[in-house]
Each structure stands twice: as structure tokens, then as C-alpha cells.
Backbone as XML, in Angstrom:
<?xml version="1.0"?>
<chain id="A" units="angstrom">
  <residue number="1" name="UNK">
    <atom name="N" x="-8.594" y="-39.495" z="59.200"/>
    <atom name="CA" x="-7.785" y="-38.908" z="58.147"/>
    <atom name="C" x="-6.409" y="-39.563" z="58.197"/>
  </residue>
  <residue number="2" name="UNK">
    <atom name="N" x="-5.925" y="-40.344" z="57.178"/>
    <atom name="CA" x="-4.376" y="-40.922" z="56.846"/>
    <atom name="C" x="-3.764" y="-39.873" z="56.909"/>
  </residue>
  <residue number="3" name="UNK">
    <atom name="N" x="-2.040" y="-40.130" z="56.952"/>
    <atom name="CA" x="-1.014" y="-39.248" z="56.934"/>
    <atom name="C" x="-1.426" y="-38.275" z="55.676"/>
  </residue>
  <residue number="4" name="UNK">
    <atom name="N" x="-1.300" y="-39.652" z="54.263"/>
    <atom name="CA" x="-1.285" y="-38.917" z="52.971"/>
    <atom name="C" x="-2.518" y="-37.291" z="53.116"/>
  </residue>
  <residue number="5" name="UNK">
    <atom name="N" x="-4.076" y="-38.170" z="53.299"/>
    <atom name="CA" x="-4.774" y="-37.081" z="53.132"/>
    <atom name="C" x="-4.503" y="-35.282" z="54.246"/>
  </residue>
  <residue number="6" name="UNK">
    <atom name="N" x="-3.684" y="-35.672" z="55.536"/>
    <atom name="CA" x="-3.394" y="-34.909" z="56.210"/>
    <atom name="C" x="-2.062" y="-33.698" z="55.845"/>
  </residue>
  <residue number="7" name="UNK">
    <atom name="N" x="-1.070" y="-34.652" z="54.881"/>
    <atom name="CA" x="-0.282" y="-33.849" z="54.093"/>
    <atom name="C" x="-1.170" y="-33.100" z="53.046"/>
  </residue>
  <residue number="8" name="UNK">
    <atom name="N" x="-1.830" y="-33.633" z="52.251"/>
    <atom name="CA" x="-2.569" y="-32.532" z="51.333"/>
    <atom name="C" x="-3.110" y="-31.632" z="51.851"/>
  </residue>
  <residue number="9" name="UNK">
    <atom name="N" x="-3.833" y="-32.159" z="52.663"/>
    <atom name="CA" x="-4.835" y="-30.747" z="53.700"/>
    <atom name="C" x="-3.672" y="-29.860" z="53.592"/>
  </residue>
  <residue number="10" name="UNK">
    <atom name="N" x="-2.371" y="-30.157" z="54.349"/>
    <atom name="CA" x="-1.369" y="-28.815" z="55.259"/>
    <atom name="C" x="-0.956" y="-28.220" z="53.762"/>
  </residue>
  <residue number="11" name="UNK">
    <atom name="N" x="-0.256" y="-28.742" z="52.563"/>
    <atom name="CA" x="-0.258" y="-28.254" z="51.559"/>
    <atom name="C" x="-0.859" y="-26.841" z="51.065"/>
  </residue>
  <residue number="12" name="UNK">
    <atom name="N" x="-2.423" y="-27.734" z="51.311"/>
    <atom name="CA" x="-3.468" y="-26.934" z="50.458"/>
    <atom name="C" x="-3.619" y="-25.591" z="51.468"/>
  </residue>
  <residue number="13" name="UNK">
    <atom name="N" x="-3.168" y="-25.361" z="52.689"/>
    <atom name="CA" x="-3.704" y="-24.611" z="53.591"/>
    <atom name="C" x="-2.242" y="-23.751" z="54.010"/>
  </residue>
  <residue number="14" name="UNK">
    <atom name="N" x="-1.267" y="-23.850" z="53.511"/>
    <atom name="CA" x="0.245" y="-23.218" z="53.324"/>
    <atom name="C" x="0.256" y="-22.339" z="52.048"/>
  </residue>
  <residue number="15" name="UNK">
    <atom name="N" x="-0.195" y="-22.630" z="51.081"/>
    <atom name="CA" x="-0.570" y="-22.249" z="49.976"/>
    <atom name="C" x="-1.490" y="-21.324" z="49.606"/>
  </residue>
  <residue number="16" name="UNK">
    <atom name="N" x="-2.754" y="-21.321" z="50.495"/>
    <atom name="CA" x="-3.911" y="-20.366" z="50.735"/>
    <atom name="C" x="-3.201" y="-19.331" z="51.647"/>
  </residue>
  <residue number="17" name="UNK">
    <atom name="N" x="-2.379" y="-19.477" z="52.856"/>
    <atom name="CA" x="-1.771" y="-18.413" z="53.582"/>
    <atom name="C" x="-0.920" y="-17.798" z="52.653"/>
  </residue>
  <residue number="18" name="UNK">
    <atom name="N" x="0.104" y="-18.593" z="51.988"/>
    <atom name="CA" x="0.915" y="-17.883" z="50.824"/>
    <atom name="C" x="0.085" y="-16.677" z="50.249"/>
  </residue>
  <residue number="19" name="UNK">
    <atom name="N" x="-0.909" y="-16.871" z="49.273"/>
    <atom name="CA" x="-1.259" y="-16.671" z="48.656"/>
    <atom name="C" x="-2.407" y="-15.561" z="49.035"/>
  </residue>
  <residue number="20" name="UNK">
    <atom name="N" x="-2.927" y="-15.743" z="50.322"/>
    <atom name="CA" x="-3.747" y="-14.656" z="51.261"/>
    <atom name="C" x="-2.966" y="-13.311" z="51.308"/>
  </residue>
  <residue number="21" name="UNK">
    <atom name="N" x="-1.459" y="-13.604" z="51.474"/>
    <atom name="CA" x="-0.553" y="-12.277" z="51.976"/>
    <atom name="C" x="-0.545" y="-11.527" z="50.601"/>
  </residue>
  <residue number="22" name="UNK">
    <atom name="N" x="-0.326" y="-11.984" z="49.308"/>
    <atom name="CA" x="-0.356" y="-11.216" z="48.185"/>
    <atom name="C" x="-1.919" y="-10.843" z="47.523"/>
  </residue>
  <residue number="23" name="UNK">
    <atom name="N" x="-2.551" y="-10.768" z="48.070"/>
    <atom name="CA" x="-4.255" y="-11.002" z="47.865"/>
    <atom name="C" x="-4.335" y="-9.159" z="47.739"/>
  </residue>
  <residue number="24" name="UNK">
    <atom name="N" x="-5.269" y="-8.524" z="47.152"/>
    <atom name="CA" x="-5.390" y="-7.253" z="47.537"/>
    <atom name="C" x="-6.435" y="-6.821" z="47.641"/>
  </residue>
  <residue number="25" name="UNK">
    <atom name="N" x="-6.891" y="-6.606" z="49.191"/>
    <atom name="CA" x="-8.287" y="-6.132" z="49.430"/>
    <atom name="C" x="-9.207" y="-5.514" z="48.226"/>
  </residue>
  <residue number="26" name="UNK">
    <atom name="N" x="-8.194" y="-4.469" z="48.112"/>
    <atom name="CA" x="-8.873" y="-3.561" z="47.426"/>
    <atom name="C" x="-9.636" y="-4.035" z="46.185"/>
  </residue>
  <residue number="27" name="UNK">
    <atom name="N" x="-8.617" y="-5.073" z="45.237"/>
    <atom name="CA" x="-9.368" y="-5.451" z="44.630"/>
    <atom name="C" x="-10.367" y="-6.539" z="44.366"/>
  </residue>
  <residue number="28" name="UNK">
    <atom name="N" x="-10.395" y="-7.226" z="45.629"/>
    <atom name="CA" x="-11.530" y="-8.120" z="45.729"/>
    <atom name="C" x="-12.835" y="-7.088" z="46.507"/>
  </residue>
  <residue number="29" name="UNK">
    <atom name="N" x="-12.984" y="-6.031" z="46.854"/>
    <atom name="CA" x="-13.920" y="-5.169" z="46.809"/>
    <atom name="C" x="-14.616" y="-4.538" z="45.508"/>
  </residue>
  <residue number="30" name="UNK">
    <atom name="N" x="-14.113" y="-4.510" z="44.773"/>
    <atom name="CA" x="-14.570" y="-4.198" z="43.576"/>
    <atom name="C" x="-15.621" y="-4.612" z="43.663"/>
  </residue>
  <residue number="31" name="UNK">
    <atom name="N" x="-17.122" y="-3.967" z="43.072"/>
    <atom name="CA" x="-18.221" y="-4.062" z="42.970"/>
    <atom name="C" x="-18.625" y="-4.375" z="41.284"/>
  </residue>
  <residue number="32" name="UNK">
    <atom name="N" x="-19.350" y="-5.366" z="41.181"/>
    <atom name="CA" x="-19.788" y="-6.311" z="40.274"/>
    <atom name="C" x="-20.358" y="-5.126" z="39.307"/>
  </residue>
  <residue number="33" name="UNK">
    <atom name="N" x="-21.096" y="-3.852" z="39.816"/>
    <atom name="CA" x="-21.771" y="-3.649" z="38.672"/>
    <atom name="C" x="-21.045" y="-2.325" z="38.372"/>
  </residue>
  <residue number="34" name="UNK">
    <atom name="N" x="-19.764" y="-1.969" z="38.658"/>
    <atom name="CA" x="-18.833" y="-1.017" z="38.516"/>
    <atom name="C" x="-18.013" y="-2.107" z="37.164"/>
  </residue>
  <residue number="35" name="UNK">
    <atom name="N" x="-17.628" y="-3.262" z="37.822"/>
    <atom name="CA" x="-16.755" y="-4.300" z="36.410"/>
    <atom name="C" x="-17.634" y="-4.812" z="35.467"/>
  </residue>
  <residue number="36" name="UNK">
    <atom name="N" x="-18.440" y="-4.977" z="35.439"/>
    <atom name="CA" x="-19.546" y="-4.998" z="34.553"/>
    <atom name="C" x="-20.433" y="-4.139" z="34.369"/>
  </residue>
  <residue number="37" name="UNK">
    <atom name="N" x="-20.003" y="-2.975" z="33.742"/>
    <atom name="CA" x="-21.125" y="-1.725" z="32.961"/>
    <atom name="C" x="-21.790" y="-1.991" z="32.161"/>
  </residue>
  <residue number="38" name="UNK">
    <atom name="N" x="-22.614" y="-1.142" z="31.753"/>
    <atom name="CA" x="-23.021" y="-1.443" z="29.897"/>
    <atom name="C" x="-24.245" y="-2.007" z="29.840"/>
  </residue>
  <residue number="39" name="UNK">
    <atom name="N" x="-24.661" y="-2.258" z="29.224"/>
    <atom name="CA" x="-25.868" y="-2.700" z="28.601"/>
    <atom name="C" x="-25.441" y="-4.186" z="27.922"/>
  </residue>
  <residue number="40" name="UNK">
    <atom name="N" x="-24.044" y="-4.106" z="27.113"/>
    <atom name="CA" x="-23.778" y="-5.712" z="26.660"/>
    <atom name="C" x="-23.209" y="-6.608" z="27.975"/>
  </residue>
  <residue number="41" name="UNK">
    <atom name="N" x="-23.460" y="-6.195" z="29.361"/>
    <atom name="CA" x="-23.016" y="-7.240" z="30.719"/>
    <atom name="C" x="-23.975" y="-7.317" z="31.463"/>
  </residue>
  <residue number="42" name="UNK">
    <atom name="N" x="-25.554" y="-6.947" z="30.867"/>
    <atom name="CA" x="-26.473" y="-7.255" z="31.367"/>
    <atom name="C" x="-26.875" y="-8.628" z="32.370"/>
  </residue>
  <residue number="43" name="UNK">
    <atom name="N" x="-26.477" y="-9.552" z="31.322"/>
    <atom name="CA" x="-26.886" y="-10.726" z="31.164"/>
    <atom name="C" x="-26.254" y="-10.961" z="32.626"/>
  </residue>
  <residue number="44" name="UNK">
    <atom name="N" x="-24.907" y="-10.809" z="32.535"/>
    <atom name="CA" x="-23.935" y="-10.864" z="33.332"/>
    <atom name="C" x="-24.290" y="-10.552" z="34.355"/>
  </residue>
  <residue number="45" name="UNK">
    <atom name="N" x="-24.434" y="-9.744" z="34.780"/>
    <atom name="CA" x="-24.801" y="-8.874" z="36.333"/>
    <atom name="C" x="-25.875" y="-9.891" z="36.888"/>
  </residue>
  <residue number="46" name="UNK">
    <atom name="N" x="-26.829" y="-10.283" z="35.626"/>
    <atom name="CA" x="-27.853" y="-10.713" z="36.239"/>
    <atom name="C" x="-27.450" y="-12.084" z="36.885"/>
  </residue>
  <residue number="47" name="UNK">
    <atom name="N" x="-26.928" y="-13.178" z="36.408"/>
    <atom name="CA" x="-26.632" y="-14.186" z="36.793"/>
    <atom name="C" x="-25.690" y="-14.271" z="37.896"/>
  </residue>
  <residue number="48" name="UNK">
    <atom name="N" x="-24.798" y="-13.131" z="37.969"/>
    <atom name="CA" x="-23.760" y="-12.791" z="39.119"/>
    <atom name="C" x="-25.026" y="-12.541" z="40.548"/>
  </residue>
  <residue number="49" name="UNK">
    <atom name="N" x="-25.731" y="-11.709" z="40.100"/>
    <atom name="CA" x="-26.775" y="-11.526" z="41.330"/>
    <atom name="C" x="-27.710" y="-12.054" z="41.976"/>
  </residue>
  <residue number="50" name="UNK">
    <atom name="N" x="-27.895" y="-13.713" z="41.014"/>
    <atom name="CA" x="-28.575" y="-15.142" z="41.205"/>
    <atom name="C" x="-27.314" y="-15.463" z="42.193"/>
  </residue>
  <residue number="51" name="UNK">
    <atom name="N" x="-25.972" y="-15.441" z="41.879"/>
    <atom name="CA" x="-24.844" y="-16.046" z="42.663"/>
    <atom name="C" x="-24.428" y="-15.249" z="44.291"/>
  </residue>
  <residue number="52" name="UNK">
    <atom name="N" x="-25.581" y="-14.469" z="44.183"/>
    <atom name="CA" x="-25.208" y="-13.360" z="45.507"/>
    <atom name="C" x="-23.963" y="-12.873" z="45.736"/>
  </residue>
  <residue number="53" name="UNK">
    <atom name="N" x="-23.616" y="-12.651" z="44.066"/>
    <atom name="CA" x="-22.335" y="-11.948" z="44.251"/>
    <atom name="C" x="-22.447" y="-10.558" z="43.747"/>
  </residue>
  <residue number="54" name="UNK">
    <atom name="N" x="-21.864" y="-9.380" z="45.143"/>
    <atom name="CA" x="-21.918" y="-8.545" z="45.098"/>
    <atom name="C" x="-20.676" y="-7.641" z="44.737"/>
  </residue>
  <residue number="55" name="UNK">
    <atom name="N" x="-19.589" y="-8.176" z="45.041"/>
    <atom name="CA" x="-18.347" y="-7.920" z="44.544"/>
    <atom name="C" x="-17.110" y="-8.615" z="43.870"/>
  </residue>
  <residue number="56" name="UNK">
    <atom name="N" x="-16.099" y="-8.384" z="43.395"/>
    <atom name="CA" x="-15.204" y="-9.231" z="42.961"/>
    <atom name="C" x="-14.974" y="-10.466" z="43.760"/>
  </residue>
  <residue number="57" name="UNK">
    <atom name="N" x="-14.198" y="-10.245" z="44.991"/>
    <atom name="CA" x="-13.961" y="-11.233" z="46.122"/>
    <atom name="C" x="-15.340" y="-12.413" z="46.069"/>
  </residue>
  <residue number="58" name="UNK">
    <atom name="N" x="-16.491" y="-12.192" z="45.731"/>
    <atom name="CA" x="-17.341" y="-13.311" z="45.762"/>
    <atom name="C" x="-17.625" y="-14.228" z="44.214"/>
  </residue>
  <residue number="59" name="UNK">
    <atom name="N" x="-17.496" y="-13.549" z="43.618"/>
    <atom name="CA" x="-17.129" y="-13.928" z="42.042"/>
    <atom name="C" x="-16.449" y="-14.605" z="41.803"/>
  </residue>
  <residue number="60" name="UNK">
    <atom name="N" x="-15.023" y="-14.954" z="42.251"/>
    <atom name="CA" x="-13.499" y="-15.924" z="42.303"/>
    <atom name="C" x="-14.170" y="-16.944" z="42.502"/>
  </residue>
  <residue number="61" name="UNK">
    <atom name="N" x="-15.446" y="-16.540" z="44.087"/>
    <atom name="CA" x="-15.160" y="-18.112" z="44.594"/>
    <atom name="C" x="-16.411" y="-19.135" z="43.525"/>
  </residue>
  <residue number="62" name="UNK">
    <atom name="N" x="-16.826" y="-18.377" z="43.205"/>
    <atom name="CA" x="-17.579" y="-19.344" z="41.744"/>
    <atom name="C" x="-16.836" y="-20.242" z="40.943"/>
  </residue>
  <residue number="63" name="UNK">
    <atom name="N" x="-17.718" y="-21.368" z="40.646"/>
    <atom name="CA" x="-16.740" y="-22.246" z="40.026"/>
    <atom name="C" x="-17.566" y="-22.319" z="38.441"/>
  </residue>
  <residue number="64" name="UNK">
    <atom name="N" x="-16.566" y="-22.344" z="37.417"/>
    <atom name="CA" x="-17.245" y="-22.755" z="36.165"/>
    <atom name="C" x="-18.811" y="-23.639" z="35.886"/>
  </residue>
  <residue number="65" name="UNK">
    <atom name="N" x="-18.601" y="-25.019" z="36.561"/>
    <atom name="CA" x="-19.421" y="-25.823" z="36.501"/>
    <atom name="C" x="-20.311" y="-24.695" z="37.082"/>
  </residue>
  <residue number="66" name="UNK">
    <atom name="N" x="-20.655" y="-23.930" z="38.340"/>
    <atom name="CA" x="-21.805" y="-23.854" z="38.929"/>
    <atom name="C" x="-22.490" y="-22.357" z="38.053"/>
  </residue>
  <residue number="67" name="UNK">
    <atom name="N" x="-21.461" y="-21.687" z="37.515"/>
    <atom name="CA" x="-21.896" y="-20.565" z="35.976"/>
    <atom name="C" x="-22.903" y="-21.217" z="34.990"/>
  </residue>
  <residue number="68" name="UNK">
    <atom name="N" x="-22.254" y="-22.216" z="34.680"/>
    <atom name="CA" x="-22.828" y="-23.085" z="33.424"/>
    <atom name="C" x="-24.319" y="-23.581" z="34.026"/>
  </residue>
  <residue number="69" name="UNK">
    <atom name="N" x="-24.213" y="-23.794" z="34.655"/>
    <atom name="CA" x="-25.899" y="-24.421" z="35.566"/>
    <atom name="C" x="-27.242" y="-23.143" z="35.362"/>
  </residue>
  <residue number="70" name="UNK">
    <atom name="N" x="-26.148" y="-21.972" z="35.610"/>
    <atom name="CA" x="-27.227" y="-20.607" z="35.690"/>
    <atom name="C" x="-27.963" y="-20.260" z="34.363"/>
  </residue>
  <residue number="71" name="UNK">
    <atom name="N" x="-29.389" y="-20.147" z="34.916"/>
    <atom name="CA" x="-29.536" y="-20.227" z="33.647"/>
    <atom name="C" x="-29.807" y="-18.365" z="32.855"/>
  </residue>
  <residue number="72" name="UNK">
    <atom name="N" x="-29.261" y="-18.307" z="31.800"/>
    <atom name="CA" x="-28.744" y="-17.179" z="30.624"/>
    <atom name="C" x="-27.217" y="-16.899" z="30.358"/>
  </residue>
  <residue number="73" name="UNK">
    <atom name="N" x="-26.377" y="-18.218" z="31.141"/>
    <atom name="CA" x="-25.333" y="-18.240" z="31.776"/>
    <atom name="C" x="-24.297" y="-19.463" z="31.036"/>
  </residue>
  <residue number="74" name="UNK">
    <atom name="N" x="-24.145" y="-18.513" z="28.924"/>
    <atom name="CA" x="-23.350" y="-19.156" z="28.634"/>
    <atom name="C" x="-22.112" y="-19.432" z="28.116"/>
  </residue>
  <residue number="75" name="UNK">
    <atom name="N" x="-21.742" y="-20.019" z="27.195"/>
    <atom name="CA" x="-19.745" y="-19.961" z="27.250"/>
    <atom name="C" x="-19.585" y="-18.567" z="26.792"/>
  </residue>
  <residue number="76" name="UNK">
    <atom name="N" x="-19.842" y="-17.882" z="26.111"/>
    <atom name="CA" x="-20.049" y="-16.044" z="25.667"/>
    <atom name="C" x="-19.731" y="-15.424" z="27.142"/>
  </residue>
  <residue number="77" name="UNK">
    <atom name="N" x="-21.151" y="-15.811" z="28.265"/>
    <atom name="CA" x="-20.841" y="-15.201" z="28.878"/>
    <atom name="C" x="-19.240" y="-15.661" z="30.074"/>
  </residue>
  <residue number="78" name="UNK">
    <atom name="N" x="-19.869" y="-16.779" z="30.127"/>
    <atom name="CA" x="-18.423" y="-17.717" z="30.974"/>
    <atom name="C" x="-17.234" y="-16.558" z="30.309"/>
  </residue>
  <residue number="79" name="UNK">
    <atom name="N" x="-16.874" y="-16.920" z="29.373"/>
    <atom name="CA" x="-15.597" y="-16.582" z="28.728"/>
    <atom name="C" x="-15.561" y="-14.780" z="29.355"/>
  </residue>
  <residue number="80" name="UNK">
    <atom name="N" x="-16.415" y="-13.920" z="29.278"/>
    <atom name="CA" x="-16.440" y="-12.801" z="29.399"/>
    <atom name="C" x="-16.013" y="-12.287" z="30.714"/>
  </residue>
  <residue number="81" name="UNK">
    <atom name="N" x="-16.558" y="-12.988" z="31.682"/>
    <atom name="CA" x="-16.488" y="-13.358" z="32.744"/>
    <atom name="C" x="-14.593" y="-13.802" z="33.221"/>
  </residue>
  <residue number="82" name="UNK">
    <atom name="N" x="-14.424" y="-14.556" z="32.827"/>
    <atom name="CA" x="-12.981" y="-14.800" z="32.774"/>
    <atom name="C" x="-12.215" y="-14.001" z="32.534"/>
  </residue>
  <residue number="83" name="UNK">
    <atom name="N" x="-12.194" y="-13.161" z="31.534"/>
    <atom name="CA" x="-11.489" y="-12.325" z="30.828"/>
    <atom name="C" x="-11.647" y="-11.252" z="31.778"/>
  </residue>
  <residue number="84" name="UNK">
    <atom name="N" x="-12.367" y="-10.271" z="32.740"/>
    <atom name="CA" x="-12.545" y="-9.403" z="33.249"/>
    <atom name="C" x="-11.614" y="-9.519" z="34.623"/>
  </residue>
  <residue number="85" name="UNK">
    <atom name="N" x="-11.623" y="-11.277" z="35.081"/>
    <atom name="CA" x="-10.710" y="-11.402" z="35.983"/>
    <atom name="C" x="-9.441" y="-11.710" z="35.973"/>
  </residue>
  <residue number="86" name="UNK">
    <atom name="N" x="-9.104" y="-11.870" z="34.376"/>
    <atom name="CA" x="-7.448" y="-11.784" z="33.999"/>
    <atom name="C" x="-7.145" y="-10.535" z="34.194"/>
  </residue>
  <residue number="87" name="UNK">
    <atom name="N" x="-7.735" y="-9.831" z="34.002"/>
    <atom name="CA" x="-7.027" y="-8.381" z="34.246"/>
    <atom name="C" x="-6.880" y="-8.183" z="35.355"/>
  </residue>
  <residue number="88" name="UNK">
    <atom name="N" x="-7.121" y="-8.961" z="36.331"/>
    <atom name="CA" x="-6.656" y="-9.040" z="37.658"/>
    <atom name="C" x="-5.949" y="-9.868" z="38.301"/>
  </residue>
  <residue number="89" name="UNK">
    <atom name="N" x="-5.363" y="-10.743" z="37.353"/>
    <atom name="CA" x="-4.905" y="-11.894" z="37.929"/>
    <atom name="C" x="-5.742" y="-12.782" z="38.615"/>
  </residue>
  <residue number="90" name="UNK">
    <atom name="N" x="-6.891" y="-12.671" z="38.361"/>
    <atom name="CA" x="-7.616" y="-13.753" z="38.589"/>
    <atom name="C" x="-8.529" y="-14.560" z="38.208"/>
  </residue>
  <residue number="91" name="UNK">
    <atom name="N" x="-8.874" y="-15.744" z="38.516"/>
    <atom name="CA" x="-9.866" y="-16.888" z="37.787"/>
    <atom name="C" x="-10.979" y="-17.614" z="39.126"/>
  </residue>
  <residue number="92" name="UNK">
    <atom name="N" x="-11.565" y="-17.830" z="38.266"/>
    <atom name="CA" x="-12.733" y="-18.679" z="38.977"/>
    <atom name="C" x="-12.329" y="-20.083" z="40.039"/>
  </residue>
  <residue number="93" name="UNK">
    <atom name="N" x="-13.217" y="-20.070" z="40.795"/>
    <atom name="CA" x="-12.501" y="-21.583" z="41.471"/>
    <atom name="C" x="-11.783" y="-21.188" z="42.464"/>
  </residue>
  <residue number="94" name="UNK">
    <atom name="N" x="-11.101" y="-19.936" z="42.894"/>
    <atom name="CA" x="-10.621" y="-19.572" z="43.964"/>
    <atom name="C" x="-10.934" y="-20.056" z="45.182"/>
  </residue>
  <residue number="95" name="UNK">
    <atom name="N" x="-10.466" y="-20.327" z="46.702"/>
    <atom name="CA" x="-10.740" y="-20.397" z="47.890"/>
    <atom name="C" x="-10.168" y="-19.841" z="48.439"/>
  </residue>
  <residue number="96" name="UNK">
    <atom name="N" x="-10.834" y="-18.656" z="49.052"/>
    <atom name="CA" x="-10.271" y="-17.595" z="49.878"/>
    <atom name="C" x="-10.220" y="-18.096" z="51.925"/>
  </residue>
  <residue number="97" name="UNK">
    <atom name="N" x="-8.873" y="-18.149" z="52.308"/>
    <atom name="CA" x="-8.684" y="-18.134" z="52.946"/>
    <atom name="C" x="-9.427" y="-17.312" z="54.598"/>
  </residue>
  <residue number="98" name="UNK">
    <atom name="N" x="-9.793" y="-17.944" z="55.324"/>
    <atom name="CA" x="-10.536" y="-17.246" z="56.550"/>
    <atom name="C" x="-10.341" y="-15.674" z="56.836"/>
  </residue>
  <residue number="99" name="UNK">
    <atom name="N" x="-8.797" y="-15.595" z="56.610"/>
    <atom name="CA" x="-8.890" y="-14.371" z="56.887"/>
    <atom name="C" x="-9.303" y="-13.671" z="56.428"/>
  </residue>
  <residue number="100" name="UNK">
    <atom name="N" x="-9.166" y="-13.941" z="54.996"/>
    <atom name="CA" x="-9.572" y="-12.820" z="53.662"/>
    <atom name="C" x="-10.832" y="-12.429" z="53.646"/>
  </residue>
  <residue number="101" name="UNK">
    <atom name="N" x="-11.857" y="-13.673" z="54.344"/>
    <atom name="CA" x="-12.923" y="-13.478" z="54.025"/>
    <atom name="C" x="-13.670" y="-12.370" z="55.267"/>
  </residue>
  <residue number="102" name="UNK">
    <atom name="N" x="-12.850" y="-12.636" z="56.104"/>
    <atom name="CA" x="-12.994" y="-11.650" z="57.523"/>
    <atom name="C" x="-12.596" y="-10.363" z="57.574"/>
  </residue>
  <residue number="103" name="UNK">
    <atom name="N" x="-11.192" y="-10.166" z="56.591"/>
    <atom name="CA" x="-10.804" y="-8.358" z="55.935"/>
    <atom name="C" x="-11.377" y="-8.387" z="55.039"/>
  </residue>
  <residue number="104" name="UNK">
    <atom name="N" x="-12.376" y="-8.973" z="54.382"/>
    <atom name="CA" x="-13.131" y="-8.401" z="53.418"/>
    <atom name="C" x="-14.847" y="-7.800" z="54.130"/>
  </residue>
  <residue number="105" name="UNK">
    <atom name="N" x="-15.426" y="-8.669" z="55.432"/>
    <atom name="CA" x="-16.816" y="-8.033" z="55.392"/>
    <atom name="C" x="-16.188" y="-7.238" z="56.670"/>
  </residue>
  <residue number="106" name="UNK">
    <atom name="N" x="-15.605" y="-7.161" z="57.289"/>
    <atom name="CA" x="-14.684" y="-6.014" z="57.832"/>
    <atom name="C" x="-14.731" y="-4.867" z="57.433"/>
  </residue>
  <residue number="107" name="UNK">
    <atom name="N" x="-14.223" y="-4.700" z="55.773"/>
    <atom name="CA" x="-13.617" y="-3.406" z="54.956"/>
    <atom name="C" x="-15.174" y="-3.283" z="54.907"/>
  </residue>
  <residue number="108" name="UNK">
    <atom name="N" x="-16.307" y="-4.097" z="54.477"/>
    <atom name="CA" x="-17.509" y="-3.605" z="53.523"/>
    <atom name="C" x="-18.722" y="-3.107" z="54.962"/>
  </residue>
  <residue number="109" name="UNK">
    <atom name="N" x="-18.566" y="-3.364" z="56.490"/>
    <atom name="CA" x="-18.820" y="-3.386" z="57.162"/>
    <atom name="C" x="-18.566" y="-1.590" z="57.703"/>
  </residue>
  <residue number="110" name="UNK">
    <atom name="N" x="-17.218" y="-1.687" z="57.417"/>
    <atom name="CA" x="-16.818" y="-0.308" z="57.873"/>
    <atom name="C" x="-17.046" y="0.821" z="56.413"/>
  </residue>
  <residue number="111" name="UNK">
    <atom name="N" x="-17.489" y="0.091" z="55.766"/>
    <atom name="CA" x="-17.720" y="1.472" z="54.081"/>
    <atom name="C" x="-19.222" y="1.237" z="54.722"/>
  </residue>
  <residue number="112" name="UNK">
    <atom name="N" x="-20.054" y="0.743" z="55.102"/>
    <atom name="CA" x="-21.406" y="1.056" z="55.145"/>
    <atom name="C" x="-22.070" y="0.816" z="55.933"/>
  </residue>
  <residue number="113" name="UNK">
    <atom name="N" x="-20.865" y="1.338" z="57.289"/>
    <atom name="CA" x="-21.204" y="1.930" z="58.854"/>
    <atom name="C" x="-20.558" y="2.864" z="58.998"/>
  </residue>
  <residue number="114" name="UNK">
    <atom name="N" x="-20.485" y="4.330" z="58.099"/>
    <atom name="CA" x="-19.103" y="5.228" z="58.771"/>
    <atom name="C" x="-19.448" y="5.543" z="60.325"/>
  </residue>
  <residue number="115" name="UNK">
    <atom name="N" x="-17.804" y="5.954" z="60.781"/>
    <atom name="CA" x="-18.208" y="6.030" z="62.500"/>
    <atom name="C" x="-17.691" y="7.583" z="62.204"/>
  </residue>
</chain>
């Protein structure tokens, strides 16, 4: 690894810590078929559950291109999809930082092991 590519790495990985601290559990727990109700997010749920995504936090880390591949999985729904995570400040393509991903099966670990 060159200097250059070793500066981007630290960049990209200053930026994910940044950005880890304002992160909010809570709402990357959100459950997929609580944000998608209805009968018109059918489609939706279904292709989310091809993506083994069970909650918000796993949804981010989807990337457009790999939506578009799924198949019943199209710009209608893409777009719909998007729009559900603006209301959260968030978009597709995300990379969640180690930790996040460790307070997240943590939190879902301890909701469905009470002690």
C-alpha cells in the first residue's frame, strides 16, 4: 500500500468514526416490516428479505446497483426505498463502522435473550 492509498484508507476510516458517534442505534434497529407496512410495500419487504435484511441498519448497507439486480426490484421500488430512508437521514451505500455493527447485534442479542 503507497502513502497516497494509505492516506485515503485513514480518511475514509476518521470519517466512519465521525460519523459512528452521531449514528442512532435506535434507529438502525428499526425493523423492515414495521417501515414497510401495507400491502403497496409488499414487493418491498420481499426483496429486502432476499437481501437478509431484517432491519434498518442492514438496509443502508445495500447498494443501489445490488437492488436493481433483485429481481421485482424496480426504480418504483428503488425510489421508495430511498425515500423511507430520507426520513432518516439516510441513503443506501452506507458502511457501518465495526463498532456499530457490534452495538447493533449486541442491542438485537439482548431484545431476544431477556435476562
Amino acid at each position: 500500500m503507497n502513502s497516497r492509498n494509505l492516506w485515503v484508507f485513514l480518511e475514509k476510516y476518521t470519517s466512519l468514526e465521525k460519523q459512528s458517534k452521531s449514528i442512532n442505534i435506535d434507529i438502525l434497529l428499526i425493523p423492515v416490516s414495521e417501515l414497510f407496512s401495507g400491502s403497496e410495500n409488499t414487493r418491498i419487504r420481499m426483496v429486502l428479505a432476499v437481501n437478509d435484511c431484517e432491519y434498518l441498519g442492514d438496509v443502508i448497507q445495500l447498494t443501489e446497483e445490488k437492488l436493481l439486480k433483485c429481481r421485482n426490484c424496480g426504480r418504483l421500488s428503488l425510489s421508495r426505498i430511498k425515500q423511507k430512508l430520507s426520513l432518516y437521514s439516510l441513503k443506501l451505500g452506507l458502511v457501518l463502522p465495526p463498532t456499530i455493527k457490534q452495538r447493533m447485534k449486541d442491542t438485537i442479542s439482548g431484545k431476544c435473550n431477556p435476562k
